[in-house]
C-alpha positions as CSV (number, residue, x, y, z in Angstrom):
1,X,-20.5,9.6,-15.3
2,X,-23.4,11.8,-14.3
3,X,-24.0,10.2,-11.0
4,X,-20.2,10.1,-10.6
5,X,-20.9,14.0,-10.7
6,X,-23.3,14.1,-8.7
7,X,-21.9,12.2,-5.4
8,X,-18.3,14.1,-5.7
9,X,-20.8,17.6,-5.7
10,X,-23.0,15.9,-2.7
11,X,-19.3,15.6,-1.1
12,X,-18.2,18.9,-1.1
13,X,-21.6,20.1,0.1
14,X,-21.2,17.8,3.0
15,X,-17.5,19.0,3.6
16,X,-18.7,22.7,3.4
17,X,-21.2,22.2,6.3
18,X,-17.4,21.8,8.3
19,X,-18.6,18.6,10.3
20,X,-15.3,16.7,9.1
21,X,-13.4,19.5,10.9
22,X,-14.7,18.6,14.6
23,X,-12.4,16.1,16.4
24,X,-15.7,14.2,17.0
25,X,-16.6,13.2,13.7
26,X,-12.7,12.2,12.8
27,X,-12.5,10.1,16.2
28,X,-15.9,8.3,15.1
29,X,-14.8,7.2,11.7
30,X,-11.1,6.3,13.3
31,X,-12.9,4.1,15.2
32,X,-15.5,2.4,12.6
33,X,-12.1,1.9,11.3
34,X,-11.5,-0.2,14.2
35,X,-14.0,-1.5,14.4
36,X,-14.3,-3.0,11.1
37,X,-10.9,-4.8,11.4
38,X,-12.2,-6.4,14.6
39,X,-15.2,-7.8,12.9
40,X,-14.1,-8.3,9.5
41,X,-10.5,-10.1,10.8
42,X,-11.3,-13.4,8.9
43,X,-13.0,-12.0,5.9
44,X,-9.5,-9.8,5.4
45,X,-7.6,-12.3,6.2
46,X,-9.8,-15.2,3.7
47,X,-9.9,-12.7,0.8
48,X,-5.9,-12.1,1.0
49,X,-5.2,-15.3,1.2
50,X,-8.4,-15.2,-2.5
51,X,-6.4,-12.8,-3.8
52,X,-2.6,-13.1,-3.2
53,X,-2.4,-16.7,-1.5
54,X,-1.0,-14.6,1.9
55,X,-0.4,-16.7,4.8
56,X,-2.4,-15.0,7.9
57,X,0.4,-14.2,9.8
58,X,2.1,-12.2,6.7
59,X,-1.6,-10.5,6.4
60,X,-1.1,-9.5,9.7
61,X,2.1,-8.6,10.0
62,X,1.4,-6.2,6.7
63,X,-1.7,-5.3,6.2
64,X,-4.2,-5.9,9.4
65,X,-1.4,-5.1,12.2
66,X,0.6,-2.2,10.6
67,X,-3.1,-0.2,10.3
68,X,-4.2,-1.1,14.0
69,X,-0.6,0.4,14.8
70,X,-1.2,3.6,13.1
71,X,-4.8,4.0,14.0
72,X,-3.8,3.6,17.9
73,X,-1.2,6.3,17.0
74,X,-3.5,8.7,15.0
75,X,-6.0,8.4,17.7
76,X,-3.7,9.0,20.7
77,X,-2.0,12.1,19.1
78,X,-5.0,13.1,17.0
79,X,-6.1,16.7,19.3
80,X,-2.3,17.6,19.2
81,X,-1.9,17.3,15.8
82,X,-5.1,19.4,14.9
83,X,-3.7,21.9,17.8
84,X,-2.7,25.6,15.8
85,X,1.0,26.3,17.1
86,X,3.2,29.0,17.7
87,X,4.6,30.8,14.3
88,X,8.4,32.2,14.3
89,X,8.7,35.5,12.7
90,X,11.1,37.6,11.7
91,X,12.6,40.5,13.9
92,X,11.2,43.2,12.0
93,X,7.3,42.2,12.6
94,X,8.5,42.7,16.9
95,X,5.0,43.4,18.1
96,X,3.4,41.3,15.8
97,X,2.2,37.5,16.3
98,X,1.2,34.7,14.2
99,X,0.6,30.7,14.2
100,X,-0.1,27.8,12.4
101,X,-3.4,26.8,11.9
102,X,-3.9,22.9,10.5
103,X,-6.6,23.0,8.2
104,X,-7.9,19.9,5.4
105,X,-7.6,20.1,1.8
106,X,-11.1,19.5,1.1
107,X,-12.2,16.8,-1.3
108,X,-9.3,13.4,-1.5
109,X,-9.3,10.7,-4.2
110,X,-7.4,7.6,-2.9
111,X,-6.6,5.3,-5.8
112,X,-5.0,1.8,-4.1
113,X,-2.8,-1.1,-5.3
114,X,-3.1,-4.7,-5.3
115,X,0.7,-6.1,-3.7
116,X,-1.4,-4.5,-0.3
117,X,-4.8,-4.3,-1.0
118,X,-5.8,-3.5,2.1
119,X,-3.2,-1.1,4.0
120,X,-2.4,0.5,1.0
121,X,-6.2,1.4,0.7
122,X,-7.0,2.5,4.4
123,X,-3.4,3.7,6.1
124,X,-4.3,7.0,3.1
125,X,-8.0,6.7,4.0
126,X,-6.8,6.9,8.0
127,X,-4.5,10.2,7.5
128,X,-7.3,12.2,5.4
129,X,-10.3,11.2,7.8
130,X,-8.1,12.5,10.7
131,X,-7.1,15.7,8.7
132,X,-10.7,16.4,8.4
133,X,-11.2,15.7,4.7
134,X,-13.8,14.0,2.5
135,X,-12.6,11.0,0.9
136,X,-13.4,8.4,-2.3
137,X,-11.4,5.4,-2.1
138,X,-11.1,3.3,-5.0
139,X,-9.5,-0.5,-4.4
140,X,-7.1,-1.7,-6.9
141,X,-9.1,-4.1,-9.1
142,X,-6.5,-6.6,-9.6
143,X,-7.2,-7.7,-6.1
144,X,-11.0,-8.4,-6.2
145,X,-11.9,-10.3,-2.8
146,X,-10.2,-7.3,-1.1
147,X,-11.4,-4.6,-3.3
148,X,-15.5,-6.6,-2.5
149,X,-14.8,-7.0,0.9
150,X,-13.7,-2.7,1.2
151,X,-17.1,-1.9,-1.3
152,X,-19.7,-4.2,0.8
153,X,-18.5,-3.9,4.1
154,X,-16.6,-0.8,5.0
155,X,-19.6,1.7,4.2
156,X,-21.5,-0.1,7.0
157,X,-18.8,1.1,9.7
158,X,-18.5,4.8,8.2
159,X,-20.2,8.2,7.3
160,X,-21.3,7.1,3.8
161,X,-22.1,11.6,3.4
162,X,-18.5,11.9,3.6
163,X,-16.4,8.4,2.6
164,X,-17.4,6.1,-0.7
165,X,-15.7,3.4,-1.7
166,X,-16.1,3.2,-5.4
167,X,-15.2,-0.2,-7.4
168,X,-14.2,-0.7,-10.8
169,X,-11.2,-1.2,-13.2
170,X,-9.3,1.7,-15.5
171,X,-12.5,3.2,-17.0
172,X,-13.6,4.3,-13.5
173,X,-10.3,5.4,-12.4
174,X,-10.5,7.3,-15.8
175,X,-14.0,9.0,-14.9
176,X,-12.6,10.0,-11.2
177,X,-9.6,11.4,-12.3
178,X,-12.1,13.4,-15.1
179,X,-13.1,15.2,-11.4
180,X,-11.7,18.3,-9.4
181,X,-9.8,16.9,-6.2
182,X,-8.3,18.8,-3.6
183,X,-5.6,15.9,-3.4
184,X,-5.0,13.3,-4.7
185,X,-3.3,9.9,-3.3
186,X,-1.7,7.5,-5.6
187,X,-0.5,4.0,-5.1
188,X,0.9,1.8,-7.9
189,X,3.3,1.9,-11.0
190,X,5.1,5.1,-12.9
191,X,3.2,5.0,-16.0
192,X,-0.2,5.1,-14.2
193,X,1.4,7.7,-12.2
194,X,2.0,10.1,-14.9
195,X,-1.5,9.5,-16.2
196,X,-2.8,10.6,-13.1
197,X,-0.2,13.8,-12.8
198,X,-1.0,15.0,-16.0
199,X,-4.7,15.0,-15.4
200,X,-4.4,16.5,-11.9
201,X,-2.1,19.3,-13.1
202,X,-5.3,20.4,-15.1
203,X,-6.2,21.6,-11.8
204,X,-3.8,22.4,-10.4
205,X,-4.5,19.5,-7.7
206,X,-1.3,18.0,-5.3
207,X,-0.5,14.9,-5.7
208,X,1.3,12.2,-3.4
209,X,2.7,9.3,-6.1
210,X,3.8,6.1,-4.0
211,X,5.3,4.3,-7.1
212,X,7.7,0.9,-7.7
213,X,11.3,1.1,-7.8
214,X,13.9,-0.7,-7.2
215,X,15.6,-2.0,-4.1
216,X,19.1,-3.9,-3.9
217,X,20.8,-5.3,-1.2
218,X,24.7,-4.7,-0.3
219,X,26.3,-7.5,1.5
220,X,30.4,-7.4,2.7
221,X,32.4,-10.9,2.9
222,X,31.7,-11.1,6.5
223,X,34.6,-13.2,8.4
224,X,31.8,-15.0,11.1
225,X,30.0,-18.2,9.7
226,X,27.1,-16.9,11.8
227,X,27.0,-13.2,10.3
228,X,27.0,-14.9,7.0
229,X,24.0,-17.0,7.6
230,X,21.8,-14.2,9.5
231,X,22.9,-12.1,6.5
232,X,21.4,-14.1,3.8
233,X,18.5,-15.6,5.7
234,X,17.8,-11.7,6.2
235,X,18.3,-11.0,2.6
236,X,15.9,-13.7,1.2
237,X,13.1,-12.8,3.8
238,X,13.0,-9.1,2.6
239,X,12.9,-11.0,-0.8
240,X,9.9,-13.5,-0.6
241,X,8.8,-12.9,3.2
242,X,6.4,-9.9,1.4
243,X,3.7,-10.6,-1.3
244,X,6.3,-13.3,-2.3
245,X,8.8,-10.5,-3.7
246,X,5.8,-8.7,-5.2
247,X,6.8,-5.0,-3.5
248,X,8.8,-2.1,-4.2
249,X,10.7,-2.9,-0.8
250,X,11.4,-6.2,-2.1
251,X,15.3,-7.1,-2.3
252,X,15.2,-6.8,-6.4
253,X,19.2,-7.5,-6.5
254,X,22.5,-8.1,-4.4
255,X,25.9,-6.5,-4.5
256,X,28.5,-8.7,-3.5
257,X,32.6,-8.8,-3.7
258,X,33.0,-11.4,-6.6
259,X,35.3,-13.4,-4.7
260,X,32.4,-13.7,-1.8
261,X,29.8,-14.8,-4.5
262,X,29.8,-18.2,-4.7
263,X,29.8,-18.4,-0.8
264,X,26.5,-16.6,-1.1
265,X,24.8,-18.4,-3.7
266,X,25.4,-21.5,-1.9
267,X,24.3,-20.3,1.2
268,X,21.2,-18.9,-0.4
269,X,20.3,-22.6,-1.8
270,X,20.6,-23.6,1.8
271,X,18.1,-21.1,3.3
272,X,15.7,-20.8,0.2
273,X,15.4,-24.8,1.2
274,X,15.4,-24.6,4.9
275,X,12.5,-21.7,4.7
276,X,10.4,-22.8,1.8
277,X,11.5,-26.8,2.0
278,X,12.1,-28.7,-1.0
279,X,9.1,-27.5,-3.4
280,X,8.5,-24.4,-2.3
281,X,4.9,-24.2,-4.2
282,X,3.5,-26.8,-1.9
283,X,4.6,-23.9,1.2
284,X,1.6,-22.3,2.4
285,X,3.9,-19.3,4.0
286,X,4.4,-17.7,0.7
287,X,2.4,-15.7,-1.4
288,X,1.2,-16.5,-4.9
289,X,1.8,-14.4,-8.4
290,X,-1.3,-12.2,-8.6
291,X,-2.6,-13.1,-11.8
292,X,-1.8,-15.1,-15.1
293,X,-1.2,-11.8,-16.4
294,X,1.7,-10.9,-14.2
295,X,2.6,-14.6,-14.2
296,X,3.1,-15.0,-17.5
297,X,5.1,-11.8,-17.9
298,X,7.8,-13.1,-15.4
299,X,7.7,-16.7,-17.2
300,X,8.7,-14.1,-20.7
301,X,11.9,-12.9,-18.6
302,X,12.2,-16.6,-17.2
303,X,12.4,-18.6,-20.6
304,X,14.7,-15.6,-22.4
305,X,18.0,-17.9,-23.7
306,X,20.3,-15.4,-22.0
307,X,18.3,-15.5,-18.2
308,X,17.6,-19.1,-18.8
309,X,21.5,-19.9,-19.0
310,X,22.1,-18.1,-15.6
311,X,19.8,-19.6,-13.5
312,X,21.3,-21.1,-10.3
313,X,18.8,-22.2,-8.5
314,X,14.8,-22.8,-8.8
315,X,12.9,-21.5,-12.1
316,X,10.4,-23.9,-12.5
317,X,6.7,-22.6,-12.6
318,X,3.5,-23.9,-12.0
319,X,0.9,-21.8,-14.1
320,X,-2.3,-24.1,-12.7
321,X,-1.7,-23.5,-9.1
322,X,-1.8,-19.2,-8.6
């Protein structure tokens, strides 16, 4: 605890000195960040598949793509979004001016998720380096390939003065939240959430909460055989296509006319088995449960009488093979 102290003290001195403000540092650490994809490209993509059993091209497409999008983006607009602009005011200041100045919060504590391990730790860590802040990133440690990977490797690729990466499970979140943060960026479920609120409204700190929730699908009874089919095969990729359902923006259920609903059920037996094939545990383009922990509380929901008796299609599990 007393070191923890000490480096988040070290961190503010080094923000006070105001070298995270100039457009040079930021553009150097956007592009360590860069650069550490493009080196550590099989590493990411070995401990996803560790971690989360994550085919490469659904790493990509996710994780390593999405954050070489936004750091193009970031790096392209970067000068014009740190630009001061033009303030409206109102008529009665006439001969007066004013304007908007961009300035960093300070001192940022980024606490990620496992479903994403990796964008949902850098894409914050990419928006606070390029407002000019000082940052601590702590990995989820559910996911502990990508959470390694982000301690031993990313320091090497950034300004250790100003970004740590800090591992550990809920006693260490427990110690940094025990810190005065200028912001604080949360990924991750409501009851950790509120944990972290009530500890950050001790001072006063904002917070930015990116928490579950749920996410249902409406489908009409569309008249085209076609429509149908690019409906549902839409519907069960948004389902399993990401962290095998394990995401907020995961399809959690469907609204459907009742007397479309057998239509759809037997459509989605056809295109669960045409994308997975007959046993879909044996597919290596879906993810895996991330833990026996998680498994075993879906296998609870699975084996209740009531769910059990409603099952359609699938429910088997395979505990030895996560």
């Amino acid at each position: 605890m007393e070191n923890l102290e000490k480096e988040v003290l070290a961190m503010r001195e080094c923000y006070s000195t105001g070298k995270t403000k100039q457009v040079s540092w930021r553009r150097s650490q956007l592009k360590g960040l860069q650069t550490f994809l493009k080196e550590k490209e099989v590493q990411i993509f070995r401990s996803l598949k560790q971690d989360l059993g994550k085919h490469y091209v659904e790493a990509f497409r996710d994780e390593v793509g999405l954050l070489k999008k936004s750091l193009n983006l970031v790096l392209k607009d970067l000068k014009k979004w740190m630009s001061s602009r033009e303030a409206k005011l109102p008529i009665i200041a006439l001969l007066s001016s004013a304007e908007l100045v961009p300035e960093p919060l300070g001192l940022v504590l980024v606490i990620s998720t496992w479903n994403f391990p990796l964008v949902l730790s850098l894409e914050p860590l990419i928006g606070a380096i390029a407002a000019g802040n000082v940052v601590v990133l702590k990995p989820s440690e559910l996911a502990p390939a990508c959470s390694s990977l982000l301690v031993n490797s990313l320091p090497n690729y950034l300004d250790n003065e100003a970004i740590k990466v800090i591992e550990g499970g809920p006693a260490v979140g427990e110690q940094l939240l025990q810190q005065k943060w200028d912001k604080i960026f949360f990924t991750g479920s409501a009851r950790v959430g509120r944990i972290i609120m009530s500890e950050a409204a001790k001072h006063l700190t904002p917070v930015t909460l990116e928490l579950g929730a749920k996410s249902p699908a409406v489908l009409d009874s569309l008249s085209w055989s076609w429509d149908k089919e690019v409906a549902v095969n839409r519907i069960i990729g948004a389902k399993y296509g990401s962290c095998a359902g394990q995401a907020c923006i995961s399809v959690d259920y469907l609204l459907v006319e009742k007397g479309f609903s057998s239509t759809v059920v037997e459509l989605m037996k056809v295109m669960i088995k045409k994308m997975y094939g007959d046993n879909p545990r044996e597919s290596l383009s879906v993810a895996r449960i991330i833990n026996k922990h998680h498994f075993l509380r879906l296998k609870n929901l699975l084996t209740d009488q009531m769910v059990k008796d409603s099952i359609v299609y699938g429910g088997s599990m395979d505990e030895d093979s996560l």
